[in-house]
mmCIF file of the N, C-alpha and C atoms, coordinates in Angstrom:
data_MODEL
# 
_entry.id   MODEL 
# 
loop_
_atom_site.group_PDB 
_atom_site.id 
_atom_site.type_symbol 
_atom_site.label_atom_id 
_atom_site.label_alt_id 
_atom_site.label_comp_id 
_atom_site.label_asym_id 
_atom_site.label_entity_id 
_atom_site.label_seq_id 
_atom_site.pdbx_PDB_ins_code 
_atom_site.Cartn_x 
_atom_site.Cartn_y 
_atom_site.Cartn_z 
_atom_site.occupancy 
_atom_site.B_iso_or_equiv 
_atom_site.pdbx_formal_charge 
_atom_site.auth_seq_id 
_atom_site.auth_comp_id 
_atom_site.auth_asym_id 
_atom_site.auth_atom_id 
_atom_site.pdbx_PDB_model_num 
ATOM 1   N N  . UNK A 1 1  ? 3.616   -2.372  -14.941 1.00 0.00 ? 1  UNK A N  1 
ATOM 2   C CA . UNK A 1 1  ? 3.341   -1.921  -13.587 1.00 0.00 ? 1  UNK A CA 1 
ATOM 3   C C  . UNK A 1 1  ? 2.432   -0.691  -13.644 1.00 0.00 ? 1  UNK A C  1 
ATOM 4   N N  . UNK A 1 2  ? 1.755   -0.495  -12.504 1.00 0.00 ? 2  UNK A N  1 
ATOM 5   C CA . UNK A 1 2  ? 0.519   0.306   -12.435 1.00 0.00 ? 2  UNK A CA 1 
ATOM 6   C C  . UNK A 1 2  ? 0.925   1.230   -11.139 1.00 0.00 ? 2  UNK A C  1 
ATOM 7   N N  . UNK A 1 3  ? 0.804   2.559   -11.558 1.00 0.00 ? 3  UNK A N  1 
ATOM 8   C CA . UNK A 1 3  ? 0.846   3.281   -9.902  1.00 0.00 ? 3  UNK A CA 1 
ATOM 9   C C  . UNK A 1 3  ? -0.270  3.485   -9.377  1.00 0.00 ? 3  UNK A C  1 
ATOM 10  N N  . UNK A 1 4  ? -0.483  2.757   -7.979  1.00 0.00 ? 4  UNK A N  1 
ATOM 11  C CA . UNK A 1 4  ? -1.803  2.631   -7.251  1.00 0.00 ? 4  UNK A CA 1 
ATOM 12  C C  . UNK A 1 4  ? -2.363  3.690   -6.208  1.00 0.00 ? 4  UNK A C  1 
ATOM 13  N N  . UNK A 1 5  ? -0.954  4.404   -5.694  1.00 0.00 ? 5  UNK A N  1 
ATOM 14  C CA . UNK A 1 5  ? -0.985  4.807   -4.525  1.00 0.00 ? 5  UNK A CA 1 
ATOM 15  C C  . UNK A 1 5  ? 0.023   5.645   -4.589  1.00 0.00 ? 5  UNK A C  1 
ATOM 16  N N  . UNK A 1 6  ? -0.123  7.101   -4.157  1.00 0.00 ? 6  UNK A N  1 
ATOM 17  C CA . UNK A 1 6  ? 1.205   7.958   -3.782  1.00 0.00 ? 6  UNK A CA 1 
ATOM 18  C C  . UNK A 1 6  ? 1.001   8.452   -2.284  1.00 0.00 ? 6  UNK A C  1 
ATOM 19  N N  . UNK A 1 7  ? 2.021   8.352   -1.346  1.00 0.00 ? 7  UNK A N  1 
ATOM 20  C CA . UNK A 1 7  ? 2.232   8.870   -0.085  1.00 0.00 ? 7  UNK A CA 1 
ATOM 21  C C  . UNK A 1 7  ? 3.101   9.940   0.175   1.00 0.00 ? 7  UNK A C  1 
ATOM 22  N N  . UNK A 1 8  ? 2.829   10.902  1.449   1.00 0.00 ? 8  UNK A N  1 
ATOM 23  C CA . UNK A 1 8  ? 4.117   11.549  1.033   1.00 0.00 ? 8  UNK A CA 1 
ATOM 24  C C  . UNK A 1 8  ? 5.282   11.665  1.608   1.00 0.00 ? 8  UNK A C  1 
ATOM 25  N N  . UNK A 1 9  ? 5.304   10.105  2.318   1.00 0.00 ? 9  UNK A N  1 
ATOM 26  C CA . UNK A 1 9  ? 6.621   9.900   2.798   1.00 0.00 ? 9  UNK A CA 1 
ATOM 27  C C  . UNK A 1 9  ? 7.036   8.617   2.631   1.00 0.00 ? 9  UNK A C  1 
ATOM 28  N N  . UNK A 1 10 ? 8.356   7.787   2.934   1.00 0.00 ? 10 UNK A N  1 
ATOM 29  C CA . UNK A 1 10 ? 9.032   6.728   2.174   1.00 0.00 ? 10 UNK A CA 1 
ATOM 30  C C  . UNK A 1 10 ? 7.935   5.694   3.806   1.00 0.00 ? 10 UNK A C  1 
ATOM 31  N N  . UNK A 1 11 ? 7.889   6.309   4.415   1.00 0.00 ? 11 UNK A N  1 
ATOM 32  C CA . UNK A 1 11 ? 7.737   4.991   5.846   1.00 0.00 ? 11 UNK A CA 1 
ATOM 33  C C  . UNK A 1 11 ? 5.978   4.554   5.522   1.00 0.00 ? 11 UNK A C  1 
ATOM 34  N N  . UNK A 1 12 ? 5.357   5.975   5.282   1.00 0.00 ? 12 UNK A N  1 
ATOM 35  C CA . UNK A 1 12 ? 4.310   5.106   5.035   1.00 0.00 ? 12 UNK A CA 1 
ATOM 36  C C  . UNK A 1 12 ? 3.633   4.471   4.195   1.00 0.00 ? 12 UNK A C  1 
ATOM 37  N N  . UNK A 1 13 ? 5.061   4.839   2.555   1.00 0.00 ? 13 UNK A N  1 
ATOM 38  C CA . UNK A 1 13 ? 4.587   4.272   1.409   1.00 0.00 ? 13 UNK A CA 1 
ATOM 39  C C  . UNK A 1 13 ? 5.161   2.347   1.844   1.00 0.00 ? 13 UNK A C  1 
ATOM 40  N N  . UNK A 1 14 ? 5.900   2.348   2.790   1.00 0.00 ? 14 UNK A N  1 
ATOM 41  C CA . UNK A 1 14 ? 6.692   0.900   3.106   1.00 0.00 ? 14 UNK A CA 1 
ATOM 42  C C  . UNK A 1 14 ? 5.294   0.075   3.744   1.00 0.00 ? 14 UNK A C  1 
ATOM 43  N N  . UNK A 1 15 ? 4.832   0.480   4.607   1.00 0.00 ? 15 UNK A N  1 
ATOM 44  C CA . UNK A 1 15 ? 3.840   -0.121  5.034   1.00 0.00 ? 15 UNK A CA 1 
ATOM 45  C C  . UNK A 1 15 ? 2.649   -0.590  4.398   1.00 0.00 ? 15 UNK A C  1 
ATOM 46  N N  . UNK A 1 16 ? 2.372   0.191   3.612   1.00 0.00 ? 16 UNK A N  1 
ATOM 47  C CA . UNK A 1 16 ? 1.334   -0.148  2.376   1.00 0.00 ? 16 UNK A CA 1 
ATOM 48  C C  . UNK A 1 16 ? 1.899   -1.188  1.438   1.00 0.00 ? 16 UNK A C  1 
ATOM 49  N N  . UNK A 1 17 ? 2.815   -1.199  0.866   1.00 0.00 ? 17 UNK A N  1 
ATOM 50  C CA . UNK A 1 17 ? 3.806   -2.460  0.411   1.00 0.00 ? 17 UNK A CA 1 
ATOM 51  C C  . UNK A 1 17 ? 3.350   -3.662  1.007   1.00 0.00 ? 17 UNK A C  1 
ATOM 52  N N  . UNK A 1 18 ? 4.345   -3.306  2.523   1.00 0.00 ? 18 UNK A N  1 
ATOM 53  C CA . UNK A 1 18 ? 4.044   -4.307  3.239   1.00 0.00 ? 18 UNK A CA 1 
ATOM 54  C C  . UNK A 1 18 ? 2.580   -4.966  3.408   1.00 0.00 ? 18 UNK A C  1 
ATOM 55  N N  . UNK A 1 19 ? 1.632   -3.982  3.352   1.00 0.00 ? 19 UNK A N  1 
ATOM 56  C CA . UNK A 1 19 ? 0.330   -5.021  3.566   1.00 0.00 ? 19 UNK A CA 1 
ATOM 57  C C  . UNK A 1 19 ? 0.334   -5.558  2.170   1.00 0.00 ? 19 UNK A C  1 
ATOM 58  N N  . UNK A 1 20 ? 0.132   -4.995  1.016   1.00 0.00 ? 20 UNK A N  1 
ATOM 59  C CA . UNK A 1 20 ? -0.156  -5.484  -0.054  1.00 0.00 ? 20 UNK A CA 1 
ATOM 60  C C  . UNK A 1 20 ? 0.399   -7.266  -0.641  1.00 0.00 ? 20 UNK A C  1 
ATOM 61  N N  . UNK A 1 21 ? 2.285   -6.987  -0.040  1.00 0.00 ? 21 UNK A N  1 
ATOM 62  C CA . UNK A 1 21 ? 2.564   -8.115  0.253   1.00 0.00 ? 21 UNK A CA 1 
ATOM 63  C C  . UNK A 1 21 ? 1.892   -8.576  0.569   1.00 0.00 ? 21 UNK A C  1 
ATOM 64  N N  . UNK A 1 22 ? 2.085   -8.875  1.917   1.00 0.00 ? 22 UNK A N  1 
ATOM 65  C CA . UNK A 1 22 ? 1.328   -9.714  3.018   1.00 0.00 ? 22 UNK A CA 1 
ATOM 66  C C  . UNK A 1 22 ? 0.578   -10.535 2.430   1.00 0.00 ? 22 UNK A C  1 
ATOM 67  N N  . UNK A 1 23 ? -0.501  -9.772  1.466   1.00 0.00 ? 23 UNK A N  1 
ATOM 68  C CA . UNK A 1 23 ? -1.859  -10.507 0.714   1.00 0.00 ? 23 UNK A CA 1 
ATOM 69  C C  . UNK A 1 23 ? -1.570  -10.882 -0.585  1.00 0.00 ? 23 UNK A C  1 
ATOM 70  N N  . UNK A 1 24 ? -0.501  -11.246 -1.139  1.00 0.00 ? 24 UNK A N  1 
ATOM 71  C CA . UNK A 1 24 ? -0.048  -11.417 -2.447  1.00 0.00 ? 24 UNK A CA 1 
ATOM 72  C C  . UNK A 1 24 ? 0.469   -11.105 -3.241  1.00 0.00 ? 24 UNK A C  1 
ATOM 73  N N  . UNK A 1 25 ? 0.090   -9.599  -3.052  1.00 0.00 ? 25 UNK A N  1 
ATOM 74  C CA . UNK A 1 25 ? 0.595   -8.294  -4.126  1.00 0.00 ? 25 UNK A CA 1 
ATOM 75  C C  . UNK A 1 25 ? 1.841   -8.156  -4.580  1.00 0.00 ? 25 UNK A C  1 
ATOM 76  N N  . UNK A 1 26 ? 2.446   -8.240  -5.671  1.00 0.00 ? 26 UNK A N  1 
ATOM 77  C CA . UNK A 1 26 ? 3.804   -8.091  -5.679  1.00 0.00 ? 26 UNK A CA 1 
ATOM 78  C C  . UNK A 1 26 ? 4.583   -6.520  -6.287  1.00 0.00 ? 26 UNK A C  1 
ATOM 79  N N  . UNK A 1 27 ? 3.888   -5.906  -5.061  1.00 0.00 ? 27 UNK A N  1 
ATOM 80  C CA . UNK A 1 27 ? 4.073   -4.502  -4.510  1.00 0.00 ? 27 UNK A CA 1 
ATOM 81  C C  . UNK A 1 27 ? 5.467   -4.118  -4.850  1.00 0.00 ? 27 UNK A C  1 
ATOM 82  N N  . UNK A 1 28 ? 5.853   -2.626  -4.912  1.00 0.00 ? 28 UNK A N  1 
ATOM 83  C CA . UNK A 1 28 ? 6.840   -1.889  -5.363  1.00 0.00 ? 28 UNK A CA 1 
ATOM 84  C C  . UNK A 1 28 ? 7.012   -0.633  -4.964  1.00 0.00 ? 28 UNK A C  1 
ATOM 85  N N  . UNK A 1 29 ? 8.047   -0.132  -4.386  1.00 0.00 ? 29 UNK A N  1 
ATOM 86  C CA . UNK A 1 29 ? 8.120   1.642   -4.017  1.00 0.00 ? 29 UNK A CA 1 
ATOM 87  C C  . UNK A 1 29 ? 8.734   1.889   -5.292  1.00 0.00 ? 29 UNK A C  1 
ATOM 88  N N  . UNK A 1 30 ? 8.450   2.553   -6.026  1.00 0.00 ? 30 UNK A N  1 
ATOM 89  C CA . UNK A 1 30 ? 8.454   3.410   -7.276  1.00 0.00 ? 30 UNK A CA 1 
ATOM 90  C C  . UNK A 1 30 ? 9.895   4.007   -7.411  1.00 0.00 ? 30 UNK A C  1 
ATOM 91  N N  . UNK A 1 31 ? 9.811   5.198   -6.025  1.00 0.00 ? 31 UNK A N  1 
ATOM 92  C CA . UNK A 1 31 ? 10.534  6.514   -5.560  1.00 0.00 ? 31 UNK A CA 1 
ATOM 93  C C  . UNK A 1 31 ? 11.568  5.095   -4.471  1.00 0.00 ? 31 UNK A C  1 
ATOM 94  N N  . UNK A 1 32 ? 11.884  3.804   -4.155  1.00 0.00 ? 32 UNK A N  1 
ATOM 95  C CA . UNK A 1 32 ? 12.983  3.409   -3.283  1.00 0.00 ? 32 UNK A CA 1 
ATOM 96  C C  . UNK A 1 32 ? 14.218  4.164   -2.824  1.00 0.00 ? 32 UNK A C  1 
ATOM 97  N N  . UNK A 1 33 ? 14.538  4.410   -4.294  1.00 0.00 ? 33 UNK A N  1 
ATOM 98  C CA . UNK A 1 33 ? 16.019  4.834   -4.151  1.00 0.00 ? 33 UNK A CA 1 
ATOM 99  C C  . UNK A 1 33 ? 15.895  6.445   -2.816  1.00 0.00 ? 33 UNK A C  1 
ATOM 100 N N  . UNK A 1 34 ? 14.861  6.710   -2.520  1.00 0.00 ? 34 UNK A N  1 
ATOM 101 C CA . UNK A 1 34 ? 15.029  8.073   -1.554  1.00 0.00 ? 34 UNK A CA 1 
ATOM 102 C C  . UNK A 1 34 ? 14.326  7.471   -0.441  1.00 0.00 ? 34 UNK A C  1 
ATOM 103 N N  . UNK A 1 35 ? 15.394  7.926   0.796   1.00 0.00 ? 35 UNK A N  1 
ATOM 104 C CA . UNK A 1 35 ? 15.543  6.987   2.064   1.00 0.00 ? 35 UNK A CA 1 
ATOM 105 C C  . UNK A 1 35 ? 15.071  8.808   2.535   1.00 0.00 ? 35 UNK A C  1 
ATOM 106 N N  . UNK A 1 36 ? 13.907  9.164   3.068   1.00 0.00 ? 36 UNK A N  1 
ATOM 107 C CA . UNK A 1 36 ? 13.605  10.997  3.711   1.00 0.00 ? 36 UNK A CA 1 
ATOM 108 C C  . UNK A 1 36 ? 12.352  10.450  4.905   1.00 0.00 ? 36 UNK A C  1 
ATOM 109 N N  . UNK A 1 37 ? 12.377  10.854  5.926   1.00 0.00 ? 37 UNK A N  1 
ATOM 110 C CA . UNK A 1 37 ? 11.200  10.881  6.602   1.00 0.00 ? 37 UNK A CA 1 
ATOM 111 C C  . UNK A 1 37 ? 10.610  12.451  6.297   1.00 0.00 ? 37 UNK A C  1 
ATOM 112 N N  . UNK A 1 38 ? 11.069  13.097  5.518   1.00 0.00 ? 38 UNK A N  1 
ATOM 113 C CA . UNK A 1 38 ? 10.599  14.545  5.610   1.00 0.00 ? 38 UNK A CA 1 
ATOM 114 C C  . UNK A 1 38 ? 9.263   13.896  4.422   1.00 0.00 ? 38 UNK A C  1 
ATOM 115 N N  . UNK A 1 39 ? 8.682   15.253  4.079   1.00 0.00 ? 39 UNK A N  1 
ATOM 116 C CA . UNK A 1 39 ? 7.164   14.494  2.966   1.00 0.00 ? 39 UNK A CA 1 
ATOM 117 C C  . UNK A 1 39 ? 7.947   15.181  1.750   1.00 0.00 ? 39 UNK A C  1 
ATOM 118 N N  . UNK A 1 40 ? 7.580   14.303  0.554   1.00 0.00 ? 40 UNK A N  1 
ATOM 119 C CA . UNK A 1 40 ? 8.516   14.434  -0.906  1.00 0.00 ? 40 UNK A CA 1 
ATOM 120 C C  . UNK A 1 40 ? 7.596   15.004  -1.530  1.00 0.00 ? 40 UNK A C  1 
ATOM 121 N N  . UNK A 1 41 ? 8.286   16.047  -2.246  1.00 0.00 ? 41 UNK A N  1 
ATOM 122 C CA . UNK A 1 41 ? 7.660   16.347  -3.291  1.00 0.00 ? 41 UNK A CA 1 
ATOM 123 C C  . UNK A 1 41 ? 6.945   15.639  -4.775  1.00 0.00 ? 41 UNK A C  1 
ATOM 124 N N  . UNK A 1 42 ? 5.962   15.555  -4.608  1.00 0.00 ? 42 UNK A N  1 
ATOM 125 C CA . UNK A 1 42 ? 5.129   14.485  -5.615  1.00 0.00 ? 42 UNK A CA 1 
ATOM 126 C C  . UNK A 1 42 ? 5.251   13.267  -5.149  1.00 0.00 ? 42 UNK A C  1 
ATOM 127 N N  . UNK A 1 43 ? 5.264   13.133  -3.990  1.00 0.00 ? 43 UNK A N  1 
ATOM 128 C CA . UNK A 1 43 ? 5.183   11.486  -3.379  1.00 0.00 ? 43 UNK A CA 1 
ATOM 129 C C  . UNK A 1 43 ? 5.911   10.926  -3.521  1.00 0.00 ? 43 UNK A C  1 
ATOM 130 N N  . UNK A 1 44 ? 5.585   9.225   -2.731  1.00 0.00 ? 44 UNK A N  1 
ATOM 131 C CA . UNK A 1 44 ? 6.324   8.063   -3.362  1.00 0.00 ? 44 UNK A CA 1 
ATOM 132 C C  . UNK A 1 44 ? 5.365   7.399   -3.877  1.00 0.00 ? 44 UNK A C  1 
ATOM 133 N N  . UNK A 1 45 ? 5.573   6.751   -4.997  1.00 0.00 ? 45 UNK A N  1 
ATOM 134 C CA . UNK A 1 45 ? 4.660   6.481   -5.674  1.00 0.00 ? 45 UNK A CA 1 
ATOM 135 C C  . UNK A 1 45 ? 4.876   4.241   -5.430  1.00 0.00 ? 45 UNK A C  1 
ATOM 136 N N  . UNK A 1 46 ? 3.713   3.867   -5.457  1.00 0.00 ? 46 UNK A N  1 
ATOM 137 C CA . UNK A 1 46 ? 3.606   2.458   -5.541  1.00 0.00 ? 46 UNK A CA 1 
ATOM 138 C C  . UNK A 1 46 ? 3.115   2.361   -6.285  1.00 0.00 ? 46 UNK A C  1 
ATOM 139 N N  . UNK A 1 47 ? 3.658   0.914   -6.748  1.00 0.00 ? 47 UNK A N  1 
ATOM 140 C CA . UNK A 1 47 ? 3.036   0.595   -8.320  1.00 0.00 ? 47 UNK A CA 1 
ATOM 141 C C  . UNK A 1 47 ? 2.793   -1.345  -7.941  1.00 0.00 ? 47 UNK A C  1 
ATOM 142 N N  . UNK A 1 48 ? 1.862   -2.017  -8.595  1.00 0.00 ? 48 UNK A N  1 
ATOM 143 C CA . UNK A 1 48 ? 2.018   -3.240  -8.761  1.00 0.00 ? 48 UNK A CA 1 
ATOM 144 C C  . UNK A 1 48 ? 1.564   -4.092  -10.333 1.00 0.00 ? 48 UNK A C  1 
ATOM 145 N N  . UNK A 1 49 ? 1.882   -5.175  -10.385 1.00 0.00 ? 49 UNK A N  1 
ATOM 146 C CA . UNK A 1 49 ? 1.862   -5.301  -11.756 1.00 0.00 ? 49 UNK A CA 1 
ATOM 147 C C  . UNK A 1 49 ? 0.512   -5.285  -12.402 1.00 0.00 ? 49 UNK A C  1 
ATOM 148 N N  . UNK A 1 50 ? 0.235   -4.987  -13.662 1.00 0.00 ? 50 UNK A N  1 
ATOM 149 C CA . UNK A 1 50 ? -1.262  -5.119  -14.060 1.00 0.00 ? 50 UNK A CA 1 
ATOM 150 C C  . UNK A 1 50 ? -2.435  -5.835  -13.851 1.00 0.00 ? 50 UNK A C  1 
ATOM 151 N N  . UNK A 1 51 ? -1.934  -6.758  -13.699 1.00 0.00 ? 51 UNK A N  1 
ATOM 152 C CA . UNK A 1 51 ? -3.357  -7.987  -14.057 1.00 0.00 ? 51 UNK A CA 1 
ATOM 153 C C  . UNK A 1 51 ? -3.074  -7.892  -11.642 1.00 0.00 ? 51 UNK A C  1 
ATOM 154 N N  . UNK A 1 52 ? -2.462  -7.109  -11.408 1.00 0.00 ? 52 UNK A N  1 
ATOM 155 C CA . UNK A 1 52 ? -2.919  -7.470  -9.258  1.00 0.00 ? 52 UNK A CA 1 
ATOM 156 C C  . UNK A 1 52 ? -3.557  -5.806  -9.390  1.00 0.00 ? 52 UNK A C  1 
ATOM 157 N N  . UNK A 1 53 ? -4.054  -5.016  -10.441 1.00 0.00 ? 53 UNK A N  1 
ATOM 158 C CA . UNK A 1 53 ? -4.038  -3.988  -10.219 1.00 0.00 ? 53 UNK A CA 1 
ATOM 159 C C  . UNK A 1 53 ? -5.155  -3.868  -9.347  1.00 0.00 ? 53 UNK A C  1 
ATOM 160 N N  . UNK A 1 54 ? -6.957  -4.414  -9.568  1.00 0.00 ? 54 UNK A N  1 
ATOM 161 C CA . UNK A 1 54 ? -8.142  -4.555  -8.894  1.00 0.00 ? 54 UNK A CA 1 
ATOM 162 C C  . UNK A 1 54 ? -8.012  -4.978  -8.264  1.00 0.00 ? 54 UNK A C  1 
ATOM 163 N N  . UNK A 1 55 ? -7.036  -5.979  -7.378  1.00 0.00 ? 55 UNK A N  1 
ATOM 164 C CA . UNK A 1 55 ? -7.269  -6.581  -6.298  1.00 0.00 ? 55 UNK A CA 1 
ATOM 165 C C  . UNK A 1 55 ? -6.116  -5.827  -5.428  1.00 0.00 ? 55 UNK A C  1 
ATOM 166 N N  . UNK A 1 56 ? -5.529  -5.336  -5.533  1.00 0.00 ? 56 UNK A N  1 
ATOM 167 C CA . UNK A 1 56 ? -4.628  -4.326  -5.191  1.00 0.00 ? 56 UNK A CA 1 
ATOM 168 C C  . UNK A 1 56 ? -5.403  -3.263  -4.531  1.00 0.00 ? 56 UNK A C  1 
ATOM 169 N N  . UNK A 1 57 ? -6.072  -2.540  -5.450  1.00 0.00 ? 57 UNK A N  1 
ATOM 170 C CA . UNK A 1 57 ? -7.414  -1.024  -5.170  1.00 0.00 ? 57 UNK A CA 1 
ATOM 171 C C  . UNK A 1 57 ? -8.412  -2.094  -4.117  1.00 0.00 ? 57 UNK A C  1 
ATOM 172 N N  . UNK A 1 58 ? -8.504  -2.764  -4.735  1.00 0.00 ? 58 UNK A N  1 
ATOM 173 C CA . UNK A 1 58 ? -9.595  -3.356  -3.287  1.00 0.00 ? 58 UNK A CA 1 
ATOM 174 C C  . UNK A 1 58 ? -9.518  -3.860  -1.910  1.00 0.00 ? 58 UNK A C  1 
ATOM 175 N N  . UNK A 1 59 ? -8.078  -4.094  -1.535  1.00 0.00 ? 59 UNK A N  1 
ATOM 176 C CA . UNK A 1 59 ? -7.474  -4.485  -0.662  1.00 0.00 ? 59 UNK A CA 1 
ATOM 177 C C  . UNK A 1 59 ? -7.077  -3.509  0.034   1.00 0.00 ? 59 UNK A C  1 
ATOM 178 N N  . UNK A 1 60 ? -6.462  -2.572  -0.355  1.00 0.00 ? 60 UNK A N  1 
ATOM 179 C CA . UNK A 1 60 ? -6.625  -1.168  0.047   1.00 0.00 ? 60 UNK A CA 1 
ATOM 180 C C  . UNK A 1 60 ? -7.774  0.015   0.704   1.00 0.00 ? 60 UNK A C  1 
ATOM 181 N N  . UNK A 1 61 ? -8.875  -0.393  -0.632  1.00 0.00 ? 61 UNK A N  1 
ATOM 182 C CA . UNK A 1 61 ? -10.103 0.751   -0.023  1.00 0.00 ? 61 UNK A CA 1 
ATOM 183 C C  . UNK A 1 61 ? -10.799 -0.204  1.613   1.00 0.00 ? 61 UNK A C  1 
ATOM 184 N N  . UNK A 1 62 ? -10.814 -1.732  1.488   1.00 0.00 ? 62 UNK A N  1 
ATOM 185 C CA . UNK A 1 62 ? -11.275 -2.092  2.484   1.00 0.00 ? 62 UNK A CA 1 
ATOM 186 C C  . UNK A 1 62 ? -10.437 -1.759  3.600   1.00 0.00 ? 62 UNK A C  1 
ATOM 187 N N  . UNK A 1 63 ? -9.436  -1.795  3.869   1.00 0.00 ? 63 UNK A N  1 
ATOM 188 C CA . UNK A 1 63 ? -8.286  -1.455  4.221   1.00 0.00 ? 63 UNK A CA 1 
ATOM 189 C C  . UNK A 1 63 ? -8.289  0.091   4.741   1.00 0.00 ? 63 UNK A C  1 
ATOM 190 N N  . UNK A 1 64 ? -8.805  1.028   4.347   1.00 0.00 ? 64 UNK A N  1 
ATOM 191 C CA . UNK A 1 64 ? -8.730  2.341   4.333   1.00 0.00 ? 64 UNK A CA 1 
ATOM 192 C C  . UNK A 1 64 ? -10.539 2.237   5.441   1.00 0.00 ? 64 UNK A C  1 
ATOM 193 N N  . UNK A 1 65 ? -11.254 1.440   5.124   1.00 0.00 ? 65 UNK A N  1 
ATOM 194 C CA . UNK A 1 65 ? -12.834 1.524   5.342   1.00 0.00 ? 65 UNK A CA 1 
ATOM 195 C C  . UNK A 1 65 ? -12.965 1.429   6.807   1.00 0.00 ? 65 UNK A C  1 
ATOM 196 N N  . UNK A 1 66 ? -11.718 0.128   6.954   1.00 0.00 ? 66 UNK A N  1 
ATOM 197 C CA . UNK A 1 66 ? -12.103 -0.732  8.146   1.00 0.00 ? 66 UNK A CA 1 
ATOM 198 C C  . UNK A 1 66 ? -12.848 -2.277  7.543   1.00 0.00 ? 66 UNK A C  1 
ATOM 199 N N  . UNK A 1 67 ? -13.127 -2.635  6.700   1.00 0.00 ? 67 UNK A N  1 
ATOM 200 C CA . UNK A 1 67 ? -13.769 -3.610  6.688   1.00 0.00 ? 67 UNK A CA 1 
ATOM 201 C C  . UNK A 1 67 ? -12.748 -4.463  6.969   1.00 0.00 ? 67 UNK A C  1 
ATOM 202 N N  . UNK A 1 68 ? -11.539 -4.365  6.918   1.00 0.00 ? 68 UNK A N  1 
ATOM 203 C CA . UNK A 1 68 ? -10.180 -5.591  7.014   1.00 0.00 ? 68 UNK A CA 1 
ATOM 204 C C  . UNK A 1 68 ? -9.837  -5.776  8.877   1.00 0.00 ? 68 UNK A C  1 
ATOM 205 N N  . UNK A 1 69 ? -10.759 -4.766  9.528   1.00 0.00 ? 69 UNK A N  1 
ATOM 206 C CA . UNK A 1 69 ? -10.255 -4.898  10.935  1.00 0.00 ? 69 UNK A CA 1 
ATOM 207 C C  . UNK A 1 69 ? -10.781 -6.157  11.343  1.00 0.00 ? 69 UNK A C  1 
ATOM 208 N N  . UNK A 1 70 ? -10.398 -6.414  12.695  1.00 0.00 ? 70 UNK A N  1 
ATOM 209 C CA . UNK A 1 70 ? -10.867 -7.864  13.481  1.00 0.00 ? 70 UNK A CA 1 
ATOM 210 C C  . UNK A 1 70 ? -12.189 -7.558  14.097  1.00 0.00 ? 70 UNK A C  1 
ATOM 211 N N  . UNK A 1 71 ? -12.690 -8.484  13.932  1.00 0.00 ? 71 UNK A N  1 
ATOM 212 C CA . UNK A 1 71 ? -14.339 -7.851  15.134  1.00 0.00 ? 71 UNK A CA 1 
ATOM 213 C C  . UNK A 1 71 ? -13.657 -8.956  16.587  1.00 0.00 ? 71 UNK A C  1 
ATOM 214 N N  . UNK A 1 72 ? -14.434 -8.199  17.466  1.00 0.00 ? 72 UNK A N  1 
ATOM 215 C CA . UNK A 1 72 ? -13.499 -8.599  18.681  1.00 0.00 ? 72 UNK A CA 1 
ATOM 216 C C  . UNK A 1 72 ? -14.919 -9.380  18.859  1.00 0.00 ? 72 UNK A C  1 
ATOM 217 N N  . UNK A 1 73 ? -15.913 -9.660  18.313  1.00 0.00 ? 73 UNK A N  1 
ATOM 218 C CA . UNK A 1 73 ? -16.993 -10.695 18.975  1.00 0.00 ? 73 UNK A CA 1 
ATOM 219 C C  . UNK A 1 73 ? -15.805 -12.207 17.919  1.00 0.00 ? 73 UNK A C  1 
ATOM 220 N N  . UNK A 1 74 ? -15.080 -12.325 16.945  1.00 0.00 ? 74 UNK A N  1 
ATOM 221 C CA . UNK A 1 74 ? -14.964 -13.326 16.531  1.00 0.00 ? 74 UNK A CA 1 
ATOM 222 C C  . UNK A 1 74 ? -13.577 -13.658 17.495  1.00 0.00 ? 74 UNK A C  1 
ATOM 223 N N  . UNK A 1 75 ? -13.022 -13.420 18.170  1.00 0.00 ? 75 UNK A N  1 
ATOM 224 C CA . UNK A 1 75 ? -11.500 -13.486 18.840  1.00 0.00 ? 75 UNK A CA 1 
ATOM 225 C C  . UNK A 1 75 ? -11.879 -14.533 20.384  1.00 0.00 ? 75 UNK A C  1 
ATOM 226 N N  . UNK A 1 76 ? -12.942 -14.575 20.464  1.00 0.00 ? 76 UNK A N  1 
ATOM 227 C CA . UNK A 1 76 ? -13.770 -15.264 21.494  1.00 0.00 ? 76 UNK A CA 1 
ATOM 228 C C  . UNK A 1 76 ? -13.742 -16.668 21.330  1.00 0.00 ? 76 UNK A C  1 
# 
């Protein structure tokens, strides 16, 4: 396993999971065992397994870009 991503709270390291799921990833909260909405010291860390590591980072930065949003000319 690879750590991809640190957040510094448990809700929005869940959501990132969750997308990664979503798209295949067989995503992991690192830090699970701590249930805090407060922000943790040294993050929560996500990790996924090696060989989803590039498609993991790339799913993400598009993700972070906007390139993963909907264009509202295709919803037509």
């Amino acid at each position: 396993m690879k750590t991809i991503e640190r957040t510094h709270n448990q809700q929005e390291a869940k959501i990132i999971v969750g997308f990664l799921q979503s798209h295949g990833i067989d995503a992991e909260l690192l830090d699970g065992a701590i249930n805090s909405v407060l922000p943790m010291p040294g993050g929560v860390r996500i990790a996924v397994p090696d060989n989803q590591e590039a498609e993991a980072l790339t799913l993400l930065a598009n993700a972070q870009s906007g390139a993963a949003a909907i264009d509202e000319d295709d919803q037509a």
